[in-house]
N, C-alpha and C positions, 0 to 999 in steps of 0.2 A: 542616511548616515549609517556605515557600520561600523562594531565596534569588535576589537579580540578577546574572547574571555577564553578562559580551560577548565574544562567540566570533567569528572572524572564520568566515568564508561566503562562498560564491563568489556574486556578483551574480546569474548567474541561476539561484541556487536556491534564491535569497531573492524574485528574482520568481515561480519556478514555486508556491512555497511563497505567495507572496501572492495567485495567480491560484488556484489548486486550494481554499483552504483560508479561512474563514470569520475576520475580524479575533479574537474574541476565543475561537476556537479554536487559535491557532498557537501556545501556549504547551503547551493538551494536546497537539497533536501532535506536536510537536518532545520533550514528553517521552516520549512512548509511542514515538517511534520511536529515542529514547537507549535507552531501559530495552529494547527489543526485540532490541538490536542487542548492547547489555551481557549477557543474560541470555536466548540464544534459548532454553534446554530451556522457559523460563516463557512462551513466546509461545502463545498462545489460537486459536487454531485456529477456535476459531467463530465468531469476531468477523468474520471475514472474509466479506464478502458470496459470496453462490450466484455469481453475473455473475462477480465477480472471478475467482472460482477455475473456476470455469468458462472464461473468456478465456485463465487461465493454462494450461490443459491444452492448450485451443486451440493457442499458441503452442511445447509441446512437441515437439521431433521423433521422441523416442517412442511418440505419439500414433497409433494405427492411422487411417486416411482414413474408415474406416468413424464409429470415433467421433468424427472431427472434423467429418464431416453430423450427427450428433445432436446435435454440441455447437452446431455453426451455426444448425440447427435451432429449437434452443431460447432460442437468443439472439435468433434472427429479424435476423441477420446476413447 
């Protein structure tokens, strides 16, 4: 079942959210990132693109230099 509520939002993250995200995906997305944020132990881990988590590592500063040429590497960055 769903239902319509109105949440107030800051303006640009209703534009970033209208710029990144497909019209009649921004109802999944805005729930997947409620329920993700409500209940991280259930977050899915593989759903997340190679690039993503790869870029994420990138931006680590535990990240040794050695692996952030491989990771550059392979992004072709």
């Amino acid at each position: 079942m769903h239902i319509n509520r109105t949440f107030s939002l800051k303006l640009s993250t209703v534009e970033d959210l209208n710029e990144k995200v497909r019209p009649k995906l921004r109802s999944k997305f805005v729930q997947r990132a409620i329920e993700d944020r409500l209940n991280p132990q259930e977050f899915d881990t593989t759903v997340i693109p190679t690039r993503r988590l790869l870029a994420i590592l990138h931006a680590r500063e535990d990240v040794s230099n050695f692996m952030k040429k491989c990771i550059t590497s392979e992004l072709n960055i």
